[in-house]
N, CA, C and O of each residue as an XYZ file, in Angstrom:
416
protein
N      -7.930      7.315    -25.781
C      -8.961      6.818    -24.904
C      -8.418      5.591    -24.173
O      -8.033      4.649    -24.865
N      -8.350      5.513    -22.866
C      -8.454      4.275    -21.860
C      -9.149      3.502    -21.878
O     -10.310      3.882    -21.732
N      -8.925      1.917    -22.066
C     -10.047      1.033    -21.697
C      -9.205     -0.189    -21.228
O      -7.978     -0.085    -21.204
N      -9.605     -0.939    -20.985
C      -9.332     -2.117    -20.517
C      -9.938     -3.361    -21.596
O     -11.003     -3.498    -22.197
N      -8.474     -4.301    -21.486
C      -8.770     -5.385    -22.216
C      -9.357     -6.524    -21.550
O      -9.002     -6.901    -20.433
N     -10.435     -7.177    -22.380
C     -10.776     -8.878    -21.706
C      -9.524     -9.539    -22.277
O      -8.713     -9.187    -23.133
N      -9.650    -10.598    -21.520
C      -8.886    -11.721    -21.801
C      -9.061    -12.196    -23.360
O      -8.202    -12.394    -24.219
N     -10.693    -12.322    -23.418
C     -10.434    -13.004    -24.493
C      -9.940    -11.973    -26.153
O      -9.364    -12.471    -27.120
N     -10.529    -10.022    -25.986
C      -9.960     -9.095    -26.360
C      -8.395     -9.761    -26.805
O      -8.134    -10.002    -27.983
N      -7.396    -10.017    -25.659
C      -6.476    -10.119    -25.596
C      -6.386    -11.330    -26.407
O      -5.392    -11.087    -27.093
N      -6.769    -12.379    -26.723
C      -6.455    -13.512    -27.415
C      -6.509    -13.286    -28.679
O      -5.673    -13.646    -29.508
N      -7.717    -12.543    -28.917
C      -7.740    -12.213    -30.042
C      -6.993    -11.693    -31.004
O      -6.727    -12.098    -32.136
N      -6.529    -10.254    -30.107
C      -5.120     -9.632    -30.581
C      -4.059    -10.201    -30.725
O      -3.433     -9.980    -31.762
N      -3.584    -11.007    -29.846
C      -2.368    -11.649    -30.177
C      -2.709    -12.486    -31.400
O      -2.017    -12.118    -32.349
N      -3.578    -13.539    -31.731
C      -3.301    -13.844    -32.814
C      -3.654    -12.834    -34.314
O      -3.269    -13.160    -35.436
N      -4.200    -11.986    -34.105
C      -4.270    -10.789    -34.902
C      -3.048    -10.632    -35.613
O      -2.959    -10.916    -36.808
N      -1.774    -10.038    -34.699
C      -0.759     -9.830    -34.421
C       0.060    -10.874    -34.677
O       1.061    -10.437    -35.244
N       0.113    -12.055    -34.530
C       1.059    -13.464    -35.104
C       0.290    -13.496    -36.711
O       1.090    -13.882    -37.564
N      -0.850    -13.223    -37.163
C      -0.905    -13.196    -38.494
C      -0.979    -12.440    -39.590
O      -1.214    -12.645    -40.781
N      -0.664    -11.299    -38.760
C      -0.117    -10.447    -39.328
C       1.440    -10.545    -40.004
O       2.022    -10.668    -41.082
N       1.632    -10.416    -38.757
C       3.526    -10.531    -39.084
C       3.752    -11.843    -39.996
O       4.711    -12.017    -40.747
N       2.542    -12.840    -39.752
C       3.315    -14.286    -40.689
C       2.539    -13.973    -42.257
O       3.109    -14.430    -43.249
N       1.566    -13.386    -42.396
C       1.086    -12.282    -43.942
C       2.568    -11.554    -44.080
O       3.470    -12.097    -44.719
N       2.722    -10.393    -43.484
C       3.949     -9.448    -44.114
C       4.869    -10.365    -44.361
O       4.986    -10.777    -45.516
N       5.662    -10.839    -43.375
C       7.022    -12.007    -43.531
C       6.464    -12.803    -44.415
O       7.406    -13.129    -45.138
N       5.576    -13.283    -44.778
C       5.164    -14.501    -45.969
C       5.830    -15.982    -45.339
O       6.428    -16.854    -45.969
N       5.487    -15.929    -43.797
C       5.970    -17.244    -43.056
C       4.836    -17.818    -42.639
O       3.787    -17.176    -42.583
N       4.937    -19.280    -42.251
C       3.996    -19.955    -41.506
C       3.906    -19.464    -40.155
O       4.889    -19.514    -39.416
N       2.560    -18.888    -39.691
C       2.256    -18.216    -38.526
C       2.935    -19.516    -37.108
O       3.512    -19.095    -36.105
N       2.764    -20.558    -37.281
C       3.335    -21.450    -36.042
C       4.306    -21.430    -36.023
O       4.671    -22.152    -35.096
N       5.495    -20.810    -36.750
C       7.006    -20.713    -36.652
C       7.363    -19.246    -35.999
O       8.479    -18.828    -35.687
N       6.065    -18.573    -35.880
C       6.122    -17.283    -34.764
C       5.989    -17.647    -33.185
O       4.815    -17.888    -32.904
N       6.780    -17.739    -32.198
C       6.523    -18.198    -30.860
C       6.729    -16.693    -29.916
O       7.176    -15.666    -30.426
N       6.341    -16.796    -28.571
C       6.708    -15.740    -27.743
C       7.769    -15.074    -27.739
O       7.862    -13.847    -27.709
N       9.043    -16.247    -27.784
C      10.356    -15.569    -27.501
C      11.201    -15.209    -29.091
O      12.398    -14.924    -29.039
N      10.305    -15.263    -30.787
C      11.102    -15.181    -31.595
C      11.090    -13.893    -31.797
O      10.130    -13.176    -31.518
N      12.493    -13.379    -32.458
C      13.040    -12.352    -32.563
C      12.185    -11.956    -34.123
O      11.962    -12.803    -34.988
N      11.728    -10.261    -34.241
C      10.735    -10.549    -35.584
C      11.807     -9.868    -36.553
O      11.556     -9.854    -37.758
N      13.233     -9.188    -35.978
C      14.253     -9.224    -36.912
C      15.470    -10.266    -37.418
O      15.840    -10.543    -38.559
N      15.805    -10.594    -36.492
C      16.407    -11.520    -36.447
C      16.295    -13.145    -37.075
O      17.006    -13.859    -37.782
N      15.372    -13.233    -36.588
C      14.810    -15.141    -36.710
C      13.846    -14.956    -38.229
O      13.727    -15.762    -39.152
N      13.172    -13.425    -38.044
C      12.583    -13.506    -39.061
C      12.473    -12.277    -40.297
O      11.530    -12.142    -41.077
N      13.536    -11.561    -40.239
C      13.867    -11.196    -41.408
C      13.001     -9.915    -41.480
O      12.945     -9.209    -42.486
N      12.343     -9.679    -40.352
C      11.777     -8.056    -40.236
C      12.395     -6.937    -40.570
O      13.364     -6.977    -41.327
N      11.959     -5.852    -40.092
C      12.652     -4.561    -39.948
C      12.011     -3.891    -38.935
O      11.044     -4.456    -38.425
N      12.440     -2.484    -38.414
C      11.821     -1.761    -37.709
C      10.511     -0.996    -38.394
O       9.671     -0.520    -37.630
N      10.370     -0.900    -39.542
C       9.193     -0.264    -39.972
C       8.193     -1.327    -39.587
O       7.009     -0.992    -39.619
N       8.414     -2.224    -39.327
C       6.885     -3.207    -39.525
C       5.964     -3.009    -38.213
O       4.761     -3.220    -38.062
N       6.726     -2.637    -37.517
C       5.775     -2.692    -36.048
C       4.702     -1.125    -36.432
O       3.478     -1.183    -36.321
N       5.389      0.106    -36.851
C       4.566      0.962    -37.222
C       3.619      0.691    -38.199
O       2.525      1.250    -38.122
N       3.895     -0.180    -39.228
C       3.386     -0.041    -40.161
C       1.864     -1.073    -39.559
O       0.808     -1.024    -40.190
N       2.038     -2.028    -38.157
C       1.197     -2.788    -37.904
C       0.170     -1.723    -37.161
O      -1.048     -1.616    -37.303
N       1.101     -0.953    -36.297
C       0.033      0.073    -35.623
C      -0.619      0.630    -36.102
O      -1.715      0.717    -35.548
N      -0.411      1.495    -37.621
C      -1.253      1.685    -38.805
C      -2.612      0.681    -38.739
O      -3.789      0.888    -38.444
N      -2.103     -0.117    -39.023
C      -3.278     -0.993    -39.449
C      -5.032     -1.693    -38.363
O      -6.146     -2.193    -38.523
N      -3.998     -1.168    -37.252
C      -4.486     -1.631    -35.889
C      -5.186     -0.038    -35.096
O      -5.859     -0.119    -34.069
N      -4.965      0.972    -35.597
C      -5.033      2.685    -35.617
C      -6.719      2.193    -35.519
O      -7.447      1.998    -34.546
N      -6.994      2.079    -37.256
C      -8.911      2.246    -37.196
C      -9.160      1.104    -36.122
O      -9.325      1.482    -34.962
N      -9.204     -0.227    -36.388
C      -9.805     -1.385    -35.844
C     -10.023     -1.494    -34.658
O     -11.058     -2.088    -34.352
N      -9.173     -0.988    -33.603
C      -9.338     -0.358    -32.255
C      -9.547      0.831    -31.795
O      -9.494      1.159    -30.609
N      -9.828      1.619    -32.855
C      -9.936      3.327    -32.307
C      -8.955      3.958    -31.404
O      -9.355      4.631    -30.454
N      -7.408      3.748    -31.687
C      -6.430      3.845    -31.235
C      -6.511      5.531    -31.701
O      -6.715      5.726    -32.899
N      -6.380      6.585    -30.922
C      -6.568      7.828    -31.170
C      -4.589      8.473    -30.680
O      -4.158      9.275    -29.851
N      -4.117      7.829    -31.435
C      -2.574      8.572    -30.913
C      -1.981      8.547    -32.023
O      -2.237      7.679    -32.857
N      -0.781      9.824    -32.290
C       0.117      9.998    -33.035
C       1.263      9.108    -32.980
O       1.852      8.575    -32.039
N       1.414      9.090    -34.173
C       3.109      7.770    -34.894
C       3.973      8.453    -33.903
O       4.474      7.613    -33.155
N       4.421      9.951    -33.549
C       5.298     10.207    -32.475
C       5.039      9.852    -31.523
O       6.052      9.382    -31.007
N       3.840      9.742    -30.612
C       3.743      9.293    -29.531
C       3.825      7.861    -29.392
O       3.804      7.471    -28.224
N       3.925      6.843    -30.425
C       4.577      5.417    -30.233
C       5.754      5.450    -30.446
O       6.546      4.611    -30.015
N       6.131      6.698    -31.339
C       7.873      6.456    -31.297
C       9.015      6.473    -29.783
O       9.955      5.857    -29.280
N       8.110      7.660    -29.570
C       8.475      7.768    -27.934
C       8.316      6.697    -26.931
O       8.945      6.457    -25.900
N       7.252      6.082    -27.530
C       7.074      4.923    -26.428
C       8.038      3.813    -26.701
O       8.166      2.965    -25.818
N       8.621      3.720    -27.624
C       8.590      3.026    -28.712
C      10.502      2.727    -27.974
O      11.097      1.676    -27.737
N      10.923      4.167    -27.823
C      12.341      4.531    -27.654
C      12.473      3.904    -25.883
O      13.538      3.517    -25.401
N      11.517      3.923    -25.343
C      11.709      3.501    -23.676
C      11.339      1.669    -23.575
O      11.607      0.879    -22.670
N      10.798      1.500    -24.586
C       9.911     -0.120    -25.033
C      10.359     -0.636    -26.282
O       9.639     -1.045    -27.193
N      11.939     -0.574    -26.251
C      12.358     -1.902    -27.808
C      11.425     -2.802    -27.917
O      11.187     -3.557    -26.974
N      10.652     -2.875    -29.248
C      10.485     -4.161    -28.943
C      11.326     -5.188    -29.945
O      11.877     -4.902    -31.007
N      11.251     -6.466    -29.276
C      12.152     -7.200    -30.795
C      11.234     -8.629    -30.595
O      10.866     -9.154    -31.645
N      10.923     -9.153    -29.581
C      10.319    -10.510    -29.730
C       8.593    -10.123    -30.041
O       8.072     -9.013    -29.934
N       8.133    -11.030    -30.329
C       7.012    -11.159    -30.343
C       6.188    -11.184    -29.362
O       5.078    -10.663    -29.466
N       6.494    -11.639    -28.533
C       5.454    -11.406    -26.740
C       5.915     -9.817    -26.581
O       4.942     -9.190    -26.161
N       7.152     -8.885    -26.787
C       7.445     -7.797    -26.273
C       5.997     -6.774    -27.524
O       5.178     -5.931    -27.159
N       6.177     -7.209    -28.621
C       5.489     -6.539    -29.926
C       3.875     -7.263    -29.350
O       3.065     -6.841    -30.175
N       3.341     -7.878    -28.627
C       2.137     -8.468    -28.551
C       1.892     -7.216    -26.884
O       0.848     -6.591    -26.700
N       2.841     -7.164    -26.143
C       2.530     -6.108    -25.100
C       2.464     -4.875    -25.286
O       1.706     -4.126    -24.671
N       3.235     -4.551    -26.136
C       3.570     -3.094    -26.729
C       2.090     -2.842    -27.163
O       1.670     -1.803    -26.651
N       1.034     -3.571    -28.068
C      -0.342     -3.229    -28.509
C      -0.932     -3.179    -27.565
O      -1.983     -2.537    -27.543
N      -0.443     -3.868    -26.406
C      -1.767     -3.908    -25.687
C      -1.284     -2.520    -24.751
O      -2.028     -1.578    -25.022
N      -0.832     -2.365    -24.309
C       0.120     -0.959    -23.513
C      -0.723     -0.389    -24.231
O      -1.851     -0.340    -23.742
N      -0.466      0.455    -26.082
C      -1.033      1.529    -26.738
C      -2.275      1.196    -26.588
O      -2.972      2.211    -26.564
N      -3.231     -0.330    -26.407
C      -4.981     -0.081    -26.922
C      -5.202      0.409    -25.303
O      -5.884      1.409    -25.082
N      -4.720     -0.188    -24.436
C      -5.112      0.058    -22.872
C      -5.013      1.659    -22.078
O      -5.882      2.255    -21.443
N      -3.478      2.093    -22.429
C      -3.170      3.573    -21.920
C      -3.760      4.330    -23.007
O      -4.507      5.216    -22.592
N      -3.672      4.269    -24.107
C      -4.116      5.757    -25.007
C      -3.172      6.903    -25.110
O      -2.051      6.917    -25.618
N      -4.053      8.180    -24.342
C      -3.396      9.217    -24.344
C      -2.238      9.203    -23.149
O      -1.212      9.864    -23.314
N      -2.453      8.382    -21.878
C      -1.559      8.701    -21.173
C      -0.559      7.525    -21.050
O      -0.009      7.255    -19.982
N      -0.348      6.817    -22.238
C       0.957      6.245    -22.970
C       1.848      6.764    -22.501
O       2.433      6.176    -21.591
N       2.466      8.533    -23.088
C       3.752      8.325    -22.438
C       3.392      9.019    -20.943
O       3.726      8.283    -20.015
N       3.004      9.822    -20.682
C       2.345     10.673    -19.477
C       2.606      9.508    -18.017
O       3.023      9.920    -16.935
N       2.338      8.366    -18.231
C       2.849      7.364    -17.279
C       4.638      6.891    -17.515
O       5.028      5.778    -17.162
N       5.260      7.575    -17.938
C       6.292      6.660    -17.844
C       7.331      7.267    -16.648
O       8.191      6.496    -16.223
N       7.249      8.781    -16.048
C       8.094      9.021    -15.820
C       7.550      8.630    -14.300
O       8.023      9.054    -13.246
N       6.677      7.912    -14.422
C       5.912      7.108    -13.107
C       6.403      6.254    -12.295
O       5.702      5.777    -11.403
């Protein structure tokens, strides 16, 4: 399903999303900034971003398959945290036509 985010939607999520990752990592959420790397700087992996979309699946009524973020997933690295804070909003905003727009 398509919808559009408010701003403040959007605020929300992002810090959703910074406390999340600073719960899993077991870090202080203010040592998460736009440009930090969530493998690198902080000791992530690639499962965590799925495992966040999981979690983010019910709470937004995100109606798409783990393949169809993988795919998105493969055209949209993400590694910083502003890239992993757009990437949610891309999947809550497009939906089904996630990948259907890319060859756009």
């Amino acid at each position: 399903m398509k919808r559009l985010l408010s701003e403040a939607e959007k605020t929300t999520i992002y810090n959703e999303i910074r406390q999340y990752l600073a719960d899993e990592l077991e870090i202080d959420p203010e040592k998460i900034q736009e440009d930090t790397n969530i493998i690198d700087d902080l000791g992530g992996d690639s499962i965590l971003f799925l495992e966040m979309f999981e979690e983010f699946k019910t709470k937004y009524q995100i109606d798409l398959e783990v393949r169809t973020i993988g795919q998105y997933m493969l055209n949209h690295p993400v590694y910083t945290f502003k890239e992993t804070v757009n990437a949610i909003f891309d999947i809550i905003e497009k939906g089904e036509d996630l990948i259907g727009q890319e060859s756009n």
